[in-house]
C-alpha positions in Angstrom: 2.4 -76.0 -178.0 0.8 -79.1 -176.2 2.8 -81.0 -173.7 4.2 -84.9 -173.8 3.8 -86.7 -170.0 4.7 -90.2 -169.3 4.7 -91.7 -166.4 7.4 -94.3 -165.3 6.4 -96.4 -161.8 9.1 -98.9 -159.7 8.3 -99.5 -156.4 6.9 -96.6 -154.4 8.4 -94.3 -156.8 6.4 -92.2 -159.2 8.4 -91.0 -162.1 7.0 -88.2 -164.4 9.2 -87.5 -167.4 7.3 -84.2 -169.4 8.7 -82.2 -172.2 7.7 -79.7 -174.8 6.1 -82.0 -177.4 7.9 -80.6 -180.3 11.2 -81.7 -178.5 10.7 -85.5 -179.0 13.3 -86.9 -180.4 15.8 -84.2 -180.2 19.3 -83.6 -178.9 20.3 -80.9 -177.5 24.3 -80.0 -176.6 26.2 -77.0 -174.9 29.4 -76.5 -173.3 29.9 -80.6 -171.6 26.4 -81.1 -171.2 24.2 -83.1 -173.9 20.7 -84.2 -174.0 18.7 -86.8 -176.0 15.2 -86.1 -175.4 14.0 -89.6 -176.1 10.6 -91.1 -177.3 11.2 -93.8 -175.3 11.5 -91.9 -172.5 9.1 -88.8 -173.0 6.4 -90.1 -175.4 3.2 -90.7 -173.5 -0.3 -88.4 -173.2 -0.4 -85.0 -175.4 -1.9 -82.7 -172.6 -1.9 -78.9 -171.2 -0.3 -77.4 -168.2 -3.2 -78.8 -165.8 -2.4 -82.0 -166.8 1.0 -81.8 -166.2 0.9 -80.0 -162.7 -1.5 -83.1 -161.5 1.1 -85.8 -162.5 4.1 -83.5 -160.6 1.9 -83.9 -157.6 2.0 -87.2 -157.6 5.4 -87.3 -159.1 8.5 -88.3 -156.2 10.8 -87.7 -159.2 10.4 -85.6 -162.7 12.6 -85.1 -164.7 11.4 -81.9 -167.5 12.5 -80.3 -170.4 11.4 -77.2 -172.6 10.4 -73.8 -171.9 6.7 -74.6 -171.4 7.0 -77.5 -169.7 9.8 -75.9 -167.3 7.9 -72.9 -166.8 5.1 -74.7 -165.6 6.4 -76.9 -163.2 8.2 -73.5 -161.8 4.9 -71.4 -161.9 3.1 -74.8 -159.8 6.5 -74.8 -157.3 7.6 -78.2 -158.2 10.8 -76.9 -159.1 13.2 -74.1 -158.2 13.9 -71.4 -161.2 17.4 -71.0 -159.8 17.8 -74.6 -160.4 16.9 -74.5 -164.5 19.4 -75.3 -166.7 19.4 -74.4 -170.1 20.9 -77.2 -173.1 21.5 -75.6 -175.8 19.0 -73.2 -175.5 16.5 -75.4 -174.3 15.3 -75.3 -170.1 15.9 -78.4 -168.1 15.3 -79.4 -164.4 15.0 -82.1 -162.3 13.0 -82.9 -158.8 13.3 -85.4 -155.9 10.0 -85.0 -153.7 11.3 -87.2 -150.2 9.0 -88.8 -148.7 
């Protein structure tokens, strides 16, 4: 299972959208809480775990989603594992770096 990065860039912020490629273009619901994982959005280079760790550095906001993708960016410490949520059955967290 590869990984899909983008990133998105205003200003001084850095962006880094990443989800489990097989994901793209899914929605995902549970309880109140519903997410689209959008193409728009998501779509950019097919990569491995490496990859993605190197744009979270650089990243001052990321939002992730799917196990592999999570799981990565709580293995590197770019994000909290008490701080995953789970969307229908599918791992989701967000990070602010300030700076």
């Amino acid at each position: 299972m590869t990984i899909s990065v983008k990133v998105h860039t205003s200003g001084k912020e850095v962006l880094v959208a990443a989800c489990d490629e097989d994901l793209l273009g899914q929605t995902y619901r549970s309880d109140k809480l519903k997410i689209y994982v959008s193409r728009d959005f998501y779509e950019g280079q097919i990569c491995d775990e490496a990859v993605l760790v190197s744009r979270l550095d650089m990243a001052t906001i990321a939002n992730l989603v799917g196990k592999r993708t999570v799981e990565a960016a709580v293995k590197h410490g770019s994000v909290d594992a008490d701080c995953v949520i789970v969307i229908g059955g599918v791992p989701h967290a967000q990070m602010v770096r300030m700076i």
